[in-house]
C-alpha positions as CSV (number, residue, x, y, z in Angstrom):
1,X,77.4,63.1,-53.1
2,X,78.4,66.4,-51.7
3,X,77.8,66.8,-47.5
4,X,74.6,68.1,-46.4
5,X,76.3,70.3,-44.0
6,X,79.6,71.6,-44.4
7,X,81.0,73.7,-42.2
8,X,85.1,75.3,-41.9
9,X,86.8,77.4,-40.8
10,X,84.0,79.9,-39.4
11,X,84.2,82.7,-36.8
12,X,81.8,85.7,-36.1
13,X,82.9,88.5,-34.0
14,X,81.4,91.3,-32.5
15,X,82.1,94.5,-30.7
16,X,81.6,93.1,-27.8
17,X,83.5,89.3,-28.5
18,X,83.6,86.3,-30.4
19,X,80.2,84.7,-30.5
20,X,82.0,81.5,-32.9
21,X,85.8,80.8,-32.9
22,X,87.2,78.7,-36.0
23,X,84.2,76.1,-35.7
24,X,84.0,73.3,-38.0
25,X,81.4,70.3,-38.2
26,X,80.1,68.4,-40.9
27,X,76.5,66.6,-41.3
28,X,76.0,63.2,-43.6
29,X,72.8,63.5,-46.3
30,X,69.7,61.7,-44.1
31,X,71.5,62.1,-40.7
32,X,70.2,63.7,-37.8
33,X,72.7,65.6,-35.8
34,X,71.9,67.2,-32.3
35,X,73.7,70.6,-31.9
36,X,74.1,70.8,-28.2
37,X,75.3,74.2,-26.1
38,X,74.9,75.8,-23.0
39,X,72.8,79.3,-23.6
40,X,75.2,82.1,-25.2
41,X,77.6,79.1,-26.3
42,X,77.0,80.2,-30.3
43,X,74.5,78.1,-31.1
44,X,71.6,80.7,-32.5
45,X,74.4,82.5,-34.5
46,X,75.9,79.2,-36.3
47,X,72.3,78.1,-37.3
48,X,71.8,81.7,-38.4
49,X,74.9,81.7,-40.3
50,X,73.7,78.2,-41.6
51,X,70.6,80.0,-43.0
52,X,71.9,82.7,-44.9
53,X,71.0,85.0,-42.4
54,X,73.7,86.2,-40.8
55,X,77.3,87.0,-42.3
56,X,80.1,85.5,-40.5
57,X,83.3,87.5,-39.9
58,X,85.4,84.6,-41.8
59,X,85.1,81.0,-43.0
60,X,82.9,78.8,-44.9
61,X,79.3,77.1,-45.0
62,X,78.3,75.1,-47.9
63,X,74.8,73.4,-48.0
64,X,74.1,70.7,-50.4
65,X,77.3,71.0,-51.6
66,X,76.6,75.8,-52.6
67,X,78.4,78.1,-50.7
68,X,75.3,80.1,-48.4
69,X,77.4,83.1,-49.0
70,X,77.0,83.0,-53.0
71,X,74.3,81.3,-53.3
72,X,72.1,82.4,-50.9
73,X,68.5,82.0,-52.4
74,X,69.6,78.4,-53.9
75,X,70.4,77.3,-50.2
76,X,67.1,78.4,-48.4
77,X,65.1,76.6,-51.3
78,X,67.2,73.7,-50.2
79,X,66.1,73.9,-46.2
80,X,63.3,74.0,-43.4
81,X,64.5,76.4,-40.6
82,X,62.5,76.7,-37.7
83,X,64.0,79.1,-35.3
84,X,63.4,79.4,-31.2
85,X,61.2,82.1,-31.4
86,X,59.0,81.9,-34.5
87,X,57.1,84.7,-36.4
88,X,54.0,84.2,-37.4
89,X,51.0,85.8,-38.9
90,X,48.3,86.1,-35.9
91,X,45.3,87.4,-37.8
92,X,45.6,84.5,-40.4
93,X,43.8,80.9,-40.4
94,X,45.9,78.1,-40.1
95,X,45.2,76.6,-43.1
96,X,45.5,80.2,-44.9
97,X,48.8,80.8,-43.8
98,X,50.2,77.3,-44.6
99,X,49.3,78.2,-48.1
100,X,50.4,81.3,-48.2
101,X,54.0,80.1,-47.4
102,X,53.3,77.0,-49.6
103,X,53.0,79.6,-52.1
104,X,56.0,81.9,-51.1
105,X,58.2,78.4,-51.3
106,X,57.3,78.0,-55.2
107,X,55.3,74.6,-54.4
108,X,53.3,74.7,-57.6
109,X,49.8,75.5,-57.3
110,X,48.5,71.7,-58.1
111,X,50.3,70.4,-55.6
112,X,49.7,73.1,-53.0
113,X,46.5,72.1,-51.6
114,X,48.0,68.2,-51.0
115,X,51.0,69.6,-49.4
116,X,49.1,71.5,-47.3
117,X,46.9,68.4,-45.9
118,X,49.8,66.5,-45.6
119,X,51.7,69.1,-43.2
120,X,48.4,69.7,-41.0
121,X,48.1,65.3,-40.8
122,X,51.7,65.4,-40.2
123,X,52.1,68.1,-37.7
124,X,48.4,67.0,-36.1
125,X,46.7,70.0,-36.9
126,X,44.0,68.6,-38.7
127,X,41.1,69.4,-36.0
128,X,42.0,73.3,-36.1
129,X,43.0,74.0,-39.5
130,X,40.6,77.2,-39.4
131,X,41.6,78.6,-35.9
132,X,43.2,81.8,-35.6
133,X,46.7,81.6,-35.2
134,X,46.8,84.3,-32.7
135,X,44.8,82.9,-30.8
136,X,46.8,79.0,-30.6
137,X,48.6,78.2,-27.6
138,X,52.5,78.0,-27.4
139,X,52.3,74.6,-28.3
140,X,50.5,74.4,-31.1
141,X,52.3,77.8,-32.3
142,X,55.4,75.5,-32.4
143,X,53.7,72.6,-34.5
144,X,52.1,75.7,-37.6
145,X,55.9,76.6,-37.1
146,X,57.0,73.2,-37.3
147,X,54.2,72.4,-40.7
148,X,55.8,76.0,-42.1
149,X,59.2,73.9,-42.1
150,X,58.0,71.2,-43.7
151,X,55.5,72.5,-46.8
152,X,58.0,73.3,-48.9
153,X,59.4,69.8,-48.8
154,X,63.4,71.3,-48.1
155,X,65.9,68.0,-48.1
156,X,67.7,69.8,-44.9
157,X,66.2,70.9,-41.6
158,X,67.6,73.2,-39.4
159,X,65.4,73.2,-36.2
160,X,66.2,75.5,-33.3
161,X,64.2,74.1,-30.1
162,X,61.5,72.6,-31.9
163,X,59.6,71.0,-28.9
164,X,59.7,74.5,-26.6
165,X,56.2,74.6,-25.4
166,X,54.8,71.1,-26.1
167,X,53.3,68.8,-23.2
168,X,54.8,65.7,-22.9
169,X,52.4,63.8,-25.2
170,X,53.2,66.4,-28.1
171,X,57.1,66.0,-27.5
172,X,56.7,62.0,-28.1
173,X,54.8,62.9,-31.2
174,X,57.3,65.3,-32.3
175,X,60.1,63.2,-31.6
176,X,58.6,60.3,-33.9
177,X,57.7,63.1,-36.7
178,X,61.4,64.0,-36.5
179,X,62.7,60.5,-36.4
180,X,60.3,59.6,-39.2
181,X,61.9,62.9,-41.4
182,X,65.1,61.4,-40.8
183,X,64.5,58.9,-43.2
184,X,64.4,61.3,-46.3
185,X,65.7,64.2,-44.7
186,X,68.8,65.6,-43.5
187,X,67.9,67.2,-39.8
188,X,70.5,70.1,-37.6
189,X,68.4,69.5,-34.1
190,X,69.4,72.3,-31.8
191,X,67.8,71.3,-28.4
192,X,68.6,71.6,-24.6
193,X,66.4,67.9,-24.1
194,X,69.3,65.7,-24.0
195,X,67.4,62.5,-23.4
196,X,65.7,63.3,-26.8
197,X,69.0,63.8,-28.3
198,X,70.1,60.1,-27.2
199,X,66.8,58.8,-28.5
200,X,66.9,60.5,-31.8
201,X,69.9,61.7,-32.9
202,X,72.9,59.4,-35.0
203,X,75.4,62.2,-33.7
204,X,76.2,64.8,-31.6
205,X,78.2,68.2,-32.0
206,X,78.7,70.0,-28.6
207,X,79.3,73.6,-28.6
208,X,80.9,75.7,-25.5
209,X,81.7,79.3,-25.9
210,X,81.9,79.7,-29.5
211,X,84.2,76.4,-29.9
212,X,83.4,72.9,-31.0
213,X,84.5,70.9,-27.7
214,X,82.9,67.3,-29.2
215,X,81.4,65.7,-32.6
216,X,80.5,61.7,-32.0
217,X,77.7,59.5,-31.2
218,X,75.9,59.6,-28.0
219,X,77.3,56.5,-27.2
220,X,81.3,57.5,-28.4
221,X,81.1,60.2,-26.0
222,X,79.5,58.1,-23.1
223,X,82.1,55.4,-23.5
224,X,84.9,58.7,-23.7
225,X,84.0,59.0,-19.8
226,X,83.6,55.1,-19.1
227,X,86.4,55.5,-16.2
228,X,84.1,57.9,-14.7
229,X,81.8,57.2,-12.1
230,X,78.9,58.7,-10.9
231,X,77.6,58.4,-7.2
232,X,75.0,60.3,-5.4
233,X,74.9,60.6,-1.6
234,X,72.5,62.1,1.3
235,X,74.1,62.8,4.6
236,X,73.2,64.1,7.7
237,X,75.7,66.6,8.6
238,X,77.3,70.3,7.9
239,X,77.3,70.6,3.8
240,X,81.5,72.3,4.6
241,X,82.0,69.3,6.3
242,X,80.6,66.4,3.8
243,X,82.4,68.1,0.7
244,X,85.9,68.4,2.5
245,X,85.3,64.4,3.9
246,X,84.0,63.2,0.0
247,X,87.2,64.7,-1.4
248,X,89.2,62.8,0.7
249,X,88.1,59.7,-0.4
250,X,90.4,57.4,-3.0
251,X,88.9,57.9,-6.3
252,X,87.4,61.0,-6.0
253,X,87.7,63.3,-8.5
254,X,84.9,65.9,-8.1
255,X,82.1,66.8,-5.3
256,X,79.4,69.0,-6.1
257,X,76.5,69.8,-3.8
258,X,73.4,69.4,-5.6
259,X,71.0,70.7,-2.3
260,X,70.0,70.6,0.9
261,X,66.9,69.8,2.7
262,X,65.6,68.5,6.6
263,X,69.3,68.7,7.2
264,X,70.2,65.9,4.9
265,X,72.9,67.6,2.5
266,X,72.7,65.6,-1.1
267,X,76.1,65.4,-3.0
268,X,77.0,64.0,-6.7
269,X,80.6,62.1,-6.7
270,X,82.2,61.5,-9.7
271,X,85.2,59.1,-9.5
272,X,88.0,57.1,-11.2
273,X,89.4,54.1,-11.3
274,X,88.4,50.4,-10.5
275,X,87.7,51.0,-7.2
276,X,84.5,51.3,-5.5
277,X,84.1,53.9,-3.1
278,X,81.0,53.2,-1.7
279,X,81.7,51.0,0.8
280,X,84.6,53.7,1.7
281,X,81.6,56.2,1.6
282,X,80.0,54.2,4.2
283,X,81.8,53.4,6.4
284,X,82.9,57.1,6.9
285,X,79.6,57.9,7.5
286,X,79.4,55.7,10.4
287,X,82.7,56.8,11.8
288,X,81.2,60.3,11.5
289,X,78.1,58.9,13.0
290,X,76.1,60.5,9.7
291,X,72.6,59.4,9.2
292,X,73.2,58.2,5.6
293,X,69.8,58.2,3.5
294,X,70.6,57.5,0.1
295,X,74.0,55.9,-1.5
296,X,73.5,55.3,-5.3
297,X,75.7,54.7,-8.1
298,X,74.5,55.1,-12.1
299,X,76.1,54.8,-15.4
300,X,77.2,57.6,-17.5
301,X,74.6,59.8,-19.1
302,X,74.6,62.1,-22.1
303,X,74.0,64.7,-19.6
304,X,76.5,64.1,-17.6
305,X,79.0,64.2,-21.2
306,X,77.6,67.5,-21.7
307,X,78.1,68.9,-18.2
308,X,81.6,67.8,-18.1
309,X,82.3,69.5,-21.1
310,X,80.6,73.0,-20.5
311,X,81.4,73.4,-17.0
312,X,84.6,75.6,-15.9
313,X,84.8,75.5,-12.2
């Protein structure tokens, strides 16, 4: 069975720079990968690329196995793309336009009507199937946008920041939509949620100006930074004076101030080795006669896998 995603070997360039540099990934058949960046990492121009809809300067993208370059129409019959910012018809019904692209996507016209229902029950839209769309909020926008994915019944999804928009309680339901595709469908989740990511995705490819800097599971690249250590801190005292203190501590790799207020100047540690430096951490404070208002220490995050990996200081 061929990958679902296949990607080598591929740059794009512009005038201006190199949006991807010699990137190359791959996604199983029914896995759900998160494609994680920082904005302007490369992200919008892979899954463009990825679509058909955008050349790249060099390399290769095969989708179900066809090349997008030479086989262009085959491979968007194949997929759901939902990009950031989605187009849509404002003066049609939902319904309507559902069927319109139902029809657009060759779903036979016996079937059409039953997809249709089942994208609106899917994509709960079933109380405003005959509402404008132009006059939908952003969330439910994103869910027509989202059922427009879906009618066509494509055995990849690509989605580009599918829960943009949504409340909380529509994210959760998205989440368990996307979780239920995943099942039967191949999913590319581009998303800047990370704590979705860990609760949804089997793995993870991390992009940072136009390079592939990770592909693993969330839990691969937490256990990549098990040496490091985490601690956050709240001192009384001039913010020049904590950082150059905190970096003298044993263990200490990096100190970044995360804010200030009343006074109290809040830091984030990260440190490594066996050693624990909060009781160092303490008792500096008390030498320094620093009120000292919070002192906690917390395991390794996603988040914290991608901010090491995307941050240049």
């Amino acid at each position: 069975m061929p990958l679902a995603i296949e990607v080598t070997g591929l740059t794009k360039r512009y005038d201006t720079g190199t949006a991807l540099d010699d990137i190359a990934f791959s996604v199983q058949p029914g896995e759900i990968m998160g494609f994680l960046g920082p904005n302007g990492a490369g992200k919008t121009t892979a899954l463009r690329i990825l679509t058909g809809m955008l050349a790249p300067t060099s390399g290769t993208v095969r989708i179900d196995g066809l090349d997008v370059a030479d086989k262009t129409l085959e491979v968007r019959r194949r997929i759901g793309y939902m990009p950031e910012n989605v187009a849509l018809y404002p003066e049609l019904r939902i319904q309507e336009y559902l069927h319109y692209r139902a029809q657009l996507k060759g779903v036979p016209g016996v079937e059409r009507r039953r997809r249709v229902q089942e994208v609106l029950e899917q994509c709960a839209l079933t109380d405003v199937p005959r509402k404008l769309i132009g006059r939908l909020s952003k969330g439910y926008r994103q869910r027509v946008a989202l059922a427009d994915c879906l009618v066509g019944k494509p055995r990849i999804l690509i989605l580009d920041e599918p829960t943009v928009g949504l409340d909380p309680h529509q994210i959760r339901q998205t989440r368990e939509l996307i979780t239920q595709l995943g099942r039967t469908t191949t999913i590319l989740l581009s998303t800047h949620i990370l704590p979705e990511v860990e609760m949804t995705c089997q793995r993870v490819t991390i992009i940072n100006q136009g390079r592939i800097v990770a592909v693993d599971t969330p839990s691969q690249l937490r256990q990549r930074m098990q040496g490091t250590t985490v601690v956050r801190v709240e001192l009384k005292a001039e913010p020049s004076a904590v950082q150059h203190a905190l970096r003298q501590l044993p263990g200490v790799v990096q100190v970044s101030l995360r804010g200030e207020q009343q006074g109290y100047v809040a830091c984030e540690l990260q440190t490594v080795g066996e050693a624990d430096v909060r009781e160092a951490l303490y008792q500096l404070a008390v030498a320094q006669r620093w009120p000292l208002r919070e002192l906690t220490q917390s395991r390794v995050s996603l988040e914290d896998v991608f901010i090491h990996l995307t941050t240049h200081e």
